[in-house]
NUZAZA-871484 format. One record per residue (C-alpha): z, y, x; residue number from 1. Coordinates in Angstrom, 2 decimals, padded with zeros to 5 digits. Layout:
@pz: Z py: Y px: X pos: NUM
...
END
This chain:
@pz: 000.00 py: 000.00 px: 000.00 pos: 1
@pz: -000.94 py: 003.56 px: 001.49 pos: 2
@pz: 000.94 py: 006.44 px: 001.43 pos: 3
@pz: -001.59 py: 008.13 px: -001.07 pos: 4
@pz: -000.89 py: 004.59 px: -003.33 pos: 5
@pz: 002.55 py: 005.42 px: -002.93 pos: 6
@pz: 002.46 py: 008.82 px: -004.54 pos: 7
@pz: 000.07 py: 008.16 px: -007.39 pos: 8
@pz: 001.96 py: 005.12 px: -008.13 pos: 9
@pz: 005.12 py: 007.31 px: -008.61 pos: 10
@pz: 007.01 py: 004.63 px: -006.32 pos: 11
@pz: 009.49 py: 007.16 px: -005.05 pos: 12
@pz: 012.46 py: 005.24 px: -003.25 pos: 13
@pz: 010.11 py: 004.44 px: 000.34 pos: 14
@pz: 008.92 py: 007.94 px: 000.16 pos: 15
@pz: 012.28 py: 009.67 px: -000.10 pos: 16
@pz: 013.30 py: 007.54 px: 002.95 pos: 17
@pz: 010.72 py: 008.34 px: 004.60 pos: 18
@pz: 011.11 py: 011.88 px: 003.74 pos: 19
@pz: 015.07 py: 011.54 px: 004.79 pos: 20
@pz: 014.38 py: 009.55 px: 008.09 pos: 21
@pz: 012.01 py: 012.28 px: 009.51 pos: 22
@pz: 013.97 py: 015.03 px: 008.60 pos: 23
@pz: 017.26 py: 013.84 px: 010.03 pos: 24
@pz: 014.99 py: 012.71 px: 012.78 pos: 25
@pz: 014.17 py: 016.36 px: 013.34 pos: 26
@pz: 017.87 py: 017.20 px: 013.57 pos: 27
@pz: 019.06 py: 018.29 px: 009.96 pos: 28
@pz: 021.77 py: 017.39 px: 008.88 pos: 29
@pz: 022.01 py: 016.70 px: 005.22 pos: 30
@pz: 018.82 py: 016.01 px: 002.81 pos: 31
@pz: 018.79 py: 015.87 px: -000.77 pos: 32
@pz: 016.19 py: 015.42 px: -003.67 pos: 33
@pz: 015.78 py: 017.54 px: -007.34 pos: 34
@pz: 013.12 py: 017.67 px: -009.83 pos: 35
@pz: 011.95 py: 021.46 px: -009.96 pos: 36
@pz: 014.49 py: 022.54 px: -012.71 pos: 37
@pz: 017.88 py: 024.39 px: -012.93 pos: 38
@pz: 020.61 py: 023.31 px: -015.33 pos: 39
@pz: 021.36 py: 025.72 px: -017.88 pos: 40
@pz: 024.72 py: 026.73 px: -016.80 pos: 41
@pz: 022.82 py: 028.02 px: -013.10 pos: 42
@pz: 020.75 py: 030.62 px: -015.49 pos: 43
@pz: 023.94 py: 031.45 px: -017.18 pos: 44
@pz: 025.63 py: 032.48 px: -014.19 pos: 45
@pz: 022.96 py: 034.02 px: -012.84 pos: 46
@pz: 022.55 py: 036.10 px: -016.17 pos: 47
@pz: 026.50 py: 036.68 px: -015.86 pos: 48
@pz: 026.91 py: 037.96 px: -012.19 pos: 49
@pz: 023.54 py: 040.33 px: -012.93 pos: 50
@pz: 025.17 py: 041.61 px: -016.57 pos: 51
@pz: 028.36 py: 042.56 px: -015.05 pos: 52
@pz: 026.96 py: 044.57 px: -012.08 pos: 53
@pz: 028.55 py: 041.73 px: -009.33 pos: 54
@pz: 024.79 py: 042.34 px: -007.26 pos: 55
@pz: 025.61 py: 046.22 px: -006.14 pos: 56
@pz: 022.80 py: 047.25 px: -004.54 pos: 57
@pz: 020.54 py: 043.95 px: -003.91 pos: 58
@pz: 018.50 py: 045.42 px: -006.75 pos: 59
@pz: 016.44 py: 042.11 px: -005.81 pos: 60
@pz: 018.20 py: 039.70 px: -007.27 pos: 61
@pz: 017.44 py: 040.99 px: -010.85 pos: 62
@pz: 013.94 py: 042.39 px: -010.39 pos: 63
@pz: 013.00 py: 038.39 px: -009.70 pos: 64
@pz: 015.97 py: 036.90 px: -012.42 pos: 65
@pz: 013.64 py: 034.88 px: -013.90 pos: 66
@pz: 011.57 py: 032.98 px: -010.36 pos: 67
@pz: 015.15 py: 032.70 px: -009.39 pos: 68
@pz: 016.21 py: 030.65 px: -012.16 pos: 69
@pz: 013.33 py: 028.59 px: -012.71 pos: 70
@pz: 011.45 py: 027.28 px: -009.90 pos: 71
@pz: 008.23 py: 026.64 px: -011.87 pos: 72
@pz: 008.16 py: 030.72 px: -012.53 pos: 73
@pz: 007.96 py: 031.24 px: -008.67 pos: 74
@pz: 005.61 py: 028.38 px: -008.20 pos: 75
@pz: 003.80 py: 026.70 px: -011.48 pos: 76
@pz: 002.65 py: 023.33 px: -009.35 pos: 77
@pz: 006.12 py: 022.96 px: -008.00 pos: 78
@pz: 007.20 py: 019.47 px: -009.06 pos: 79
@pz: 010.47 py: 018.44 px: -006.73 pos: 80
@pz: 012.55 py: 020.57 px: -004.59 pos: 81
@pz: 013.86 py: 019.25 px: -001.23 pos: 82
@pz: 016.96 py: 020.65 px: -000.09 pos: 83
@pz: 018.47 py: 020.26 px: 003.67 pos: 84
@pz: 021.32 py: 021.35 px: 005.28 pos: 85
@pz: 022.41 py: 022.08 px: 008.44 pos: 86
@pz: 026.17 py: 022.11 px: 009.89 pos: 87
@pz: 027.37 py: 025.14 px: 011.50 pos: 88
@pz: 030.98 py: 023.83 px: 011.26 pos: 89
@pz: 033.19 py: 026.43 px: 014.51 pos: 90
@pz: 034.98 py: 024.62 px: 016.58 pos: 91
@pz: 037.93 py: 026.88 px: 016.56 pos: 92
@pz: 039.89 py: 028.41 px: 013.36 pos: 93
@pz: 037.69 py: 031.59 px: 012.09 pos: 94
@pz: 041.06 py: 033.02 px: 011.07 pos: 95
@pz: 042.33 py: 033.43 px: 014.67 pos: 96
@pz: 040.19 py: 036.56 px: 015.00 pos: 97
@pz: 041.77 py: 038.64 px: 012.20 pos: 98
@pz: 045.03 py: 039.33 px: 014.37 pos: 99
@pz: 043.01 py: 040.72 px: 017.18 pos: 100
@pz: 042.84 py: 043.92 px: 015.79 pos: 101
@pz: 041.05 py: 046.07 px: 018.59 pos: 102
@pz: 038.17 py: 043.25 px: 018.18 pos: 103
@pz: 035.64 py: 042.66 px: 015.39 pos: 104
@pz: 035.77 py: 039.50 px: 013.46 pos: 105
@pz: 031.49 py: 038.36 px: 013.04 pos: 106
@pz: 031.04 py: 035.72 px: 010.41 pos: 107
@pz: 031.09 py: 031.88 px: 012.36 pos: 108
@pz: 027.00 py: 032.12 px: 011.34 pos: 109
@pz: 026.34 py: 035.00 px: 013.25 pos: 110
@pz: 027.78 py: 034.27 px: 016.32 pos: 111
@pz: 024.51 py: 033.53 px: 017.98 pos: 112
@pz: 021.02 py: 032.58 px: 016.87 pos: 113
@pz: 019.66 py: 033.60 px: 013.60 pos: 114
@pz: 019.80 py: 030.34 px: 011.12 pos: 115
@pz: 016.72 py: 031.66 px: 009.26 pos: 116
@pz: 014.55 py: 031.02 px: 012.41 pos: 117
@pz: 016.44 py: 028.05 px: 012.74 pos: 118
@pz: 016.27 py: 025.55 px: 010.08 pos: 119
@pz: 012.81 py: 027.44 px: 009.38 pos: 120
@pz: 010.99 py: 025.53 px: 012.50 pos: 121
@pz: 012.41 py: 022.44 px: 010.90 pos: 122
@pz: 011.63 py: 022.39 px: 007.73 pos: 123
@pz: 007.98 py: 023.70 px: 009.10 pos: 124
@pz: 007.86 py: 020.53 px: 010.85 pos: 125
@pz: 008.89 py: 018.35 px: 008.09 pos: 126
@pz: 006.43 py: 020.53 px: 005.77 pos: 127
@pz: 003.74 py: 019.53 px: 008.19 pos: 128
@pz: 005.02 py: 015.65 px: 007.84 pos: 129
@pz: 004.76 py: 015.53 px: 004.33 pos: 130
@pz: 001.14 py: 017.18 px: 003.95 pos: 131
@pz: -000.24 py: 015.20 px: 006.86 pos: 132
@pz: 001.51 py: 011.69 px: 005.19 pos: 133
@pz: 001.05 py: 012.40 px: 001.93 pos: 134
@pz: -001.64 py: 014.55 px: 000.95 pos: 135
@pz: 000.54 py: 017.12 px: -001.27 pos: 136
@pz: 001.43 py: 020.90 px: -000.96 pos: 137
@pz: 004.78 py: 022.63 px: -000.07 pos: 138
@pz: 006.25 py: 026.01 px: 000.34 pos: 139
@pz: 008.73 py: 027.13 px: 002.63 pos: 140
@pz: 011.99 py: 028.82 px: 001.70 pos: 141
@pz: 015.15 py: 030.11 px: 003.78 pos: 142
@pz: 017.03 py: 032.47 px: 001.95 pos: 143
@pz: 014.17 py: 034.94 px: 002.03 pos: 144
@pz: 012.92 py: 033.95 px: -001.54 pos: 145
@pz: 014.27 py: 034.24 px: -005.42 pos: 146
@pz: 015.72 py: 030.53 px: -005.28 pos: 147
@pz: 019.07 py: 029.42 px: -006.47 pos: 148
@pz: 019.89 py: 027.52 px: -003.25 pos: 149
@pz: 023.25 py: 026.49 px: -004.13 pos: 150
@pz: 023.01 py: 025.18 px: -007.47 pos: 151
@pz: 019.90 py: 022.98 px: -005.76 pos: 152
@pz: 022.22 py: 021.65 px: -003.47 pos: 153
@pz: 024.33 py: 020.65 px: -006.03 pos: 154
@pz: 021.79 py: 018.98 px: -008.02 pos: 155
@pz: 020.15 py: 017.59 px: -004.69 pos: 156
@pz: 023.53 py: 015.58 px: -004.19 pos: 157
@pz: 024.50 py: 018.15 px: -001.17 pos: 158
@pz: 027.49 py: 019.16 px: -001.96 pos: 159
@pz: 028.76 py: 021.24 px: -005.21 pos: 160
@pz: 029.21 py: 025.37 px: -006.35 pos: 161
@pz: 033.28 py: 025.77 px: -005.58 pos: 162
@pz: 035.32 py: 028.31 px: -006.95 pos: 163
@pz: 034.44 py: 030.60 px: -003.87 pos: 164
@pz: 030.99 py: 029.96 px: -005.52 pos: 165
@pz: 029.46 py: 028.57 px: -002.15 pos: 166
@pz: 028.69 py: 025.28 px: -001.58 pos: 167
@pz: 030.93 py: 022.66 px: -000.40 pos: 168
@pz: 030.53 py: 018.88 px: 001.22 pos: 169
@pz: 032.69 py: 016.44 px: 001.21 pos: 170
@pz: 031.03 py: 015.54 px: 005.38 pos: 171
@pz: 030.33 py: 019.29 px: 006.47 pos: 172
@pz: 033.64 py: 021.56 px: 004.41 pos: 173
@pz: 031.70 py: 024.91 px: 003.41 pos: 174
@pz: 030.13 py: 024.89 px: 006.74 pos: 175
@pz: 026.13 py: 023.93 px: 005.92 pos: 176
@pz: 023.11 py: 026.54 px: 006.02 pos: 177
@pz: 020.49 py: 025.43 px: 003.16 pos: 178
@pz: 016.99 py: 025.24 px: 002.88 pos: 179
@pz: 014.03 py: 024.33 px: 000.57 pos: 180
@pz: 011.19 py: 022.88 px: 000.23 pos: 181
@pz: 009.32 py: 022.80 px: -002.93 pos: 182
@pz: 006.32 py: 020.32 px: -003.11 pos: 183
@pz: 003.87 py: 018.96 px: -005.94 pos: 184
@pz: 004.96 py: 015.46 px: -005.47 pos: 185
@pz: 006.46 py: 013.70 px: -007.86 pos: 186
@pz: 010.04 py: 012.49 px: -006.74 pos: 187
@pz: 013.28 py: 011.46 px: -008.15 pos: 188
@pz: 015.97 py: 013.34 px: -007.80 pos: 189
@pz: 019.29 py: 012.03 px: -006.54 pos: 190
@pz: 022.55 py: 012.01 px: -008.17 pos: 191
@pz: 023.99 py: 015.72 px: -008.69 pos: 192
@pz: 027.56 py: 016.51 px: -006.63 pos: 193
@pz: 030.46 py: 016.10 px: -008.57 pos: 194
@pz: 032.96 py: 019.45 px: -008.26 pos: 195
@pz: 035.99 py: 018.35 px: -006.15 pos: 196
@pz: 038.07 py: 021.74 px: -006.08 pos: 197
@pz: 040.79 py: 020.11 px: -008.41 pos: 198
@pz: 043.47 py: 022.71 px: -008.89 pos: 199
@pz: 043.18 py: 024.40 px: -005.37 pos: 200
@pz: 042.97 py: 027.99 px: -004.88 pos: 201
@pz: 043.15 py: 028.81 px: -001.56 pos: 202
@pz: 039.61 py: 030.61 px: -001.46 pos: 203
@pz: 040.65 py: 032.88 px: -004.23 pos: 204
@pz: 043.96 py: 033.64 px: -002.97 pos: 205
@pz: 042.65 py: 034.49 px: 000.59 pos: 206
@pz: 040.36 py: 036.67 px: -000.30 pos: 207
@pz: 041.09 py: 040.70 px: 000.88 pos: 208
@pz: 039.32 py: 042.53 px: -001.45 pos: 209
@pz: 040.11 py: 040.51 px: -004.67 pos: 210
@pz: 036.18 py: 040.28 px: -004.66 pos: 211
@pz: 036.54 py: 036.71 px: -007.01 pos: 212
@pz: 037.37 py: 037.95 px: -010.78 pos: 213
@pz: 037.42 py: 034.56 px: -011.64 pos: 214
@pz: 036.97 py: 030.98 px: -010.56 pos: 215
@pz: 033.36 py: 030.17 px: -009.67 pos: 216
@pz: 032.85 py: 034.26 px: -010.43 pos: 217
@pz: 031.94 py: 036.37 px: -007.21 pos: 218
@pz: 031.75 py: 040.31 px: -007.27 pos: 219
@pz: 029.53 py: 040.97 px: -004.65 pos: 220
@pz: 029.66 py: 044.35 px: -004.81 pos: 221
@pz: 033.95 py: 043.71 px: -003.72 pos: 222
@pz: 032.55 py: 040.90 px: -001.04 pos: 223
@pz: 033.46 py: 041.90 px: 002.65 pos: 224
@pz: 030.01 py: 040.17 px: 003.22 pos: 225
@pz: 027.94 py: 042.06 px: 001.58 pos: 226
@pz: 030.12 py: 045.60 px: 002.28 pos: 227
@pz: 029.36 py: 044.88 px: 006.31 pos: 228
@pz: 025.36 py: 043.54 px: 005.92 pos: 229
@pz: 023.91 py: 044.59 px: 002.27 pos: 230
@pz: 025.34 py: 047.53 px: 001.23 pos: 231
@pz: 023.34 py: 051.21 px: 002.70 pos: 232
@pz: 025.51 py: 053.53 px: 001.80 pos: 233
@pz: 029.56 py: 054.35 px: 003.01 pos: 234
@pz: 031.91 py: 051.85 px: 002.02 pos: 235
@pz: 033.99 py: 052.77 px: -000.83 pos: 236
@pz: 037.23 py: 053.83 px: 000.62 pos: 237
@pz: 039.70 py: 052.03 px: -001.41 pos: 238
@pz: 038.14 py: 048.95 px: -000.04 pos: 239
@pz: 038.19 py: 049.42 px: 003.68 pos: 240
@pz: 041.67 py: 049.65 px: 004.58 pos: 241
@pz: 041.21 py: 045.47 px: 002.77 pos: 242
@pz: 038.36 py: 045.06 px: 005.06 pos: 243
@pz: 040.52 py: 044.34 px: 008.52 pos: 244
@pz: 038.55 py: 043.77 px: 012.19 pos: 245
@pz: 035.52 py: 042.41 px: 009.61 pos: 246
@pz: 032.18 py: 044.07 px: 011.00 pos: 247
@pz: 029.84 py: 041.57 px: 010.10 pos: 248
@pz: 030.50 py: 039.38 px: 006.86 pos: 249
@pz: 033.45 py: 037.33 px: 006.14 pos: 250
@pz: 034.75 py: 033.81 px: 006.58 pos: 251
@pz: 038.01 py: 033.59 px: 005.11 pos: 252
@pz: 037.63 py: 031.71 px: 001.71 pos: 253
@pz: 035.20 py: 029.07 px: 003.60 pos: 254
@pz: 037.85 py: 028.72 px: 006.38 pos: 255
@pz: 040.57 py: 027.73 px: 003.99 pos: 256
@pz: 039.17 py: 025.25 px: 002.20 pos: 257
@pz: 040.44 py: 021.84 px: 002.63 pos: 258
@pz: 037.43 py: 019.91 px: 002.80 pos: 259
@pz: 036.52 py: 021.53 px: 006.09 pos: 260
@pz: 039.11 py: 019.15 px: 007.76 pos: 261
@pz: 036.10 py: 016.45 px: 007.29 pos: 262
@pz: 033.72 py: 018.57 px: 009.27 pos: 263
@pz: 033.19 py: 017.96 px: 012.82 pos: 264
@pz: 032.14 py: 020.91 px: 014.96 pos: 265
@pz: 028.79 py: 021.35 px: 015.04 pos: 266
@pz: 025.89 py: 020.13 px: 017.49 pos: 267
@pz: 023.39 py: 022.84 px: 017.21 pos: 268
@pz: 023.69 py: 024.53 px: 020.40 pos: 269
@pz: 021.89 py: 027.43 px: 018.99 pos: 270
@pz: 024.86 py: 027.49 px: 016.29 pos: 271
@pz: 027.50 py: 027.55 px: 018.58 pos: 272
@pz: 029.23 py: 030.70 px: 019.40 pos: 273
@pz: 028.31 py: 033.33 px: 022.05 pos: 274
@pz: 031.31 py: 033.79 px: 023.85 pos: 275
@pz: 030.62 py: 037.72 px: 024.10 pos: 276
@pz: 030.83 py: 037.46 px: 020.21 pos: 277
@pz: 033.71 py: 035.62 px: 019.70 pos: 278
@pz: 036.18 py: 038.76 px: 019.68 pos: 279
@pz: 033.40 py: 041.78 px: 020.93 pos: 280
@pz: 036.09 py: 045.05 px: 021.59 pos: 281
@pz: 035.73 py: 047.36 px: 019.14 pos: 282
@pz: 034.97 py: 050.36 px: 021.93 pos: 283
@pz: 032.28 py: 048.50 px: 023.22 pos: 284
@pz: 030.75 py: 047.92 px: 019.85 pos: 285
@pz: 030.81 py: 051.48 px: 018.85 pos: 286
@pz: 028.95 py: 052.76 px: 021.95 pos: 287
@pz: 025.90 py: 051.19 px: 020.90 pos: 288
@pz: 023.07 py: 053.33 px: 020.71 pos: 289
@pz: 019.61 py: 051.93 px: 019.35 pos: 290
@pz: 018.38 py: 050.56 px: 022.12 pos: 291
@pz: 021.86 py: 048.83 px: 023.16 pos: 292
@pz: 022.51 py: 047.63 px: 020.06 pos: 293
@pz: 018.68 py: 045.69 px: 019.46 pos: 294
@pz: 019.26 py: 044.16 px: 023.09 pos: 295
@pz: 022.14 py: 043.01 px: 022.16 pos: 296
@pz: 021.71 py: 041.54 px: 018.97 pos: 297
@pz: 017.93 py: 040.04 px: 020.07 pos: 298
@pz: 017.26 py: 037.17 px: 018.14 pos: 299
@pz: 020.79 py: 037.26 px: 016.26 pos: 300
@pz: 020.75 py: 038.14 px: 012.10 pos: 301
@pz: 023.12 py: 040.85 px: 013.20 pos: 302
@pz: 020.03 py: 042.69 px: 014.20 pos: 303
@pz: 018.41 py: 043.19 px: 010.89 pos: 304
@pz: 021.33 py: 045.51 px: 009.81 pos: 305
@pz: 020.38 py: 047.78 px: 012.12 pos: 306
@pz: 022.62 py: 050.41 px: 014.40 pos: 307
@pz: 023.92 py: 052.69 px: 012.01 pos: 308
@pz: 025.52 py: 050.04 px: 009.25 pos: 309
@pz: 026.58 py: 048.32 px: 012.17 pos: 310
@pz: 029.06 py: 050.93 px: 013.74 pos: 311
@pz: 030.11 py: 052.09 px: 010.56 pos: 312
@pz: 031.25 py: 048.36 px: 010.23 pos: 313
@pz: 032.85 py: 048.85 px: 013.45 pos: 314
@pz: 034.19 py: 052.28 px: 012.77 pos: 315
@pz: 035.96 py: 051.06 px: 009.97 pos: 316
@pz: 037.60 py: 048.08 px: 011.71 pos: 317
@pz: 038.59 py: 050.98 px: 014.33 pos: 318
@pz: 040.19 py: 052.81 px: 011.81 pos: 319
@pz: 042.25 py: 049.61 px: 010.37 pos: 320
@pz: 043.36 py: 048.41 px: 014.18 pos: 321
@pz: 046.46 py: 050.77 px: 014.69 pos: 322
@pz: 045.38 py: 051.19 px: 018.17 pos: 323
@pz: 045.42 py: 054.85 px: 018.87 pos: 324
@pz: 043.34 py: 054.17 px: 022.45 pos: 325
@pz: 040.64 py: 053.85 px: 020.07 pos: 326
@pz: 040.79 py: 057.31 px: 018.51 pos: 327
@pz: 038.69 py: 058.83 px: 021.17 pos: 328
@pz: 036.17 py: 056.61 px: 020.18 pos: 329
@pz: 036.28 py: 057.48 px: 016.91 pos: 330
@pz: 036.10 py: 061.06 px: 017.55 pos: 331
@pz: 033.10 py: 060.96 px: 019.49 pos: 332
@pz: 031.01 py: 059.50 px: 016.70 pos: 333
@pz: 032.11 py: 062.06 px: 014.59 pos: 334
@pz: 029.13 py: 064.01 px: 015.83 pos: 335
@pz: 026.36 py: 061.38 px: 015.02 pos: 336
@pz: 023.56 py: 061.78 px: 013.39 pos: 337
@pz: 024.03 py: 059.72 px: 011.00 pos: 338
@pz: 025.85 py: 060.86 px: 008.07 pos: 339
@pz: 027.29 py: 057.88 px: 007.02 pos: 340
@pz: 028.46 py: 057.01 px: 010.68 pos: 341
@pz: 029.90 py: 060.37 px: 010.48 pos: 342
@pz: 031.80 py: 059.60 px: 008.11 pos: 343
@pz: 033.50 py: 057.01 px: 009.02 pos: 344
@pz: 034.30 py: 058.08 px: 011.99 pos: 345
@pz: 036.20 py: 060.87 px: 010.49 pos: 346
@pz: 037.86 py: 058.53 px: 008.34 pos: 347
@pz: 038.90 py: 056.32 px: 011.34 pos: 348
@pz: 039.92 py: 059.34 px: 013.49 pos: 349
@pz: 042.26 py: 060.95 px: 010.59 pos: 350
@pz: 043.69 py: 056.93 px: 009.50 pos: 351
@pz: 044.57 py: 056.90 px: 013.52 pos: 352
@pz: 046.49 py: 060.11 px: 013.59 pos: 353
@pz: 047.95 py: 059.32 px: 010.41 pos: 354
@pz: 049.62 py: 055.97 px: 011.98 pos: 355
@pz: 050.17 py: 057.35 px: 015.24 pos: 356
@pz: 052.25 py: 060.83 px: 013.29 pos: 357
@pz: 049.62 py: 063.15 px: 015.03 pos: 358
END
């Protein structure tokens, strides 16, 4: 029997192993398989984060609701969705960075190369597997494109939605990076992820800014995340003395969740931390011009915030450290010519007087 014979004949179970061989072959991780359909309570959530206003300023998310919650609407052949995952479990506690207070705290993903890139080469290679084995068509997505990655996880057998509302697995904790591929052959879908949060809360509790109004409910527009890396603007001020040394997202309700103690570090090297980003000083960060600031970042997803959100990230974190050896620092930017980095360095400078009695 061919491989074409294979697919016509919908005989799906030596394709998917095929399929699951090559990719962890390639060096993912997890693989899962969906047919190209949400379950209703993915659109519902979707319509309730977008209702309440949760999505700030990613005016995105609702210009493309409806590709976003139904595959077919971004792609009409699509017929099965293949989902991978790839670990990026630290090997040290992401917590340990919030009491260094003259240092910023960088989300565990961000600590070197930029995952897109990443687990984009693979799945290009396994895209190029399935059309040369099996005569079919695929598209490409890492978190670039209006698809509900997490609920297709779930349904893909990944790992499920927990309350934080990011994914969880009972091998890799809440440390896997998705992507998707979304193909015109015909394949059957594995069983969906149970939800294994139980009673826990530890992922609401932790949380800083409160930004969870209710289990499996995120306000992004509270999220330390999307504060440091989607959000233009200055940073509402009730919310940054709650942001800490965080300059570049936020691990805290992944790093308390108690599946993580069944995830081994990871073996990506490219996913391992930078050692000149596991606690970067605060001084250092802010004296980043453009040109210092791209070299730096080359090739990290830090980059694509650009300068200016980045040191008012920092500026912020300068202004919550206590350290009055940083108000120099702060000072200096005062004069930038950026507004909004401006601005928070005035804020920084006057919240370090203020502590020091100046």
């Amino acid at each position: 029997m061919t491989e074409t014979t294979v697919r016509k004949t919908g005989t799906t179970t030596d394709l998917k192993t095929r399929i699951r061989d090559k990719a962890l072959q390639i060096g993912l991780d997890a693989v899962g398989f969906c047919p190209a359909d949400l379950a209703p309570e993915a659109r519902e959530r979707l319509t309730h984060f977008l209702r309440a206003g949760y999505h700030g300023d990613m005016g995105w998310l609702a210009d493309r609701k409806q590709q976003r919650s139904q595959p077919k609407a971004l792609w009409p052949d699509v017929r099965s969705v293949i989902v991978v995952g790839m670990s990026y479990a630290p090997a040290y506690d992401p917590l340990s960075a919030a009491g260094q207070r003259n240092c910023g705290n960088i989300s565990v993903y961000a600590r070197n190369r930029d995952y897109h890139d990443i687990i984009k080469g693979h799945l290009k290679h396994l895209a190029q597997f399935l059309v040369s084995r099996f005569a079919c068509q695929v598209k490409v997505f890492v978190d670039t494109a209006p698809v509900m990655e997490k609920p297709l996880a779930q349904q893909s057998g990944l790992g499920w939605q927990g309350k934080h509302t990011n994914l969880v697995s009972r091998e890799y904790g809440s440390w896997l990076l998705l992507g998707e591929i979304y193909t015109d052959l015909e394949l059957q879908g594995d069983d969906p992820s149970a939800d294994h949060c139980g009673s826990c809360s530890r992922c609401l509790d932790v949380c800083p800014t409160r930004a969870f109004p209710a289990p499996y409910r995120l306000d992004a527009s509270r999220c330390i995340s999307y504060l440091t890396i989607e959000h233009h603007g200055p940073i509402p001020t009730e919310l940054r003395p709650l942001m800490g040394n965080h300059i570049y997202g936020c691990d805290d309700c992944l790093a308390v969740c108690p599946w993580n103690k069944f995830a081994t570090p990871t073996t990506h090297e490219k996913l391992v931390a930078r050692g000149d980003l596991a606690a970067p000083a605060l001084s250092d960060l802010a004296g980043l011009d453009d040109k210092t600031f791209r070299a730096r970042f080359a090739g990290s997803p830090i980059k694509r915030t650009g300068r200016n959100r980045f040191v008012r990230n920092v500026l912020i974190a300068i202004g919550n450290s206590g350290d009055r050896a940083l108000l120099p620092v702060a000072q200096r930017l005062q004069a930038d010519q950026d507004p909004v980095v401006a601005e928070a360095a005035h804020w920084a400078a006057a919240r370090l007087a203020a502590a020091a009695g100046c």
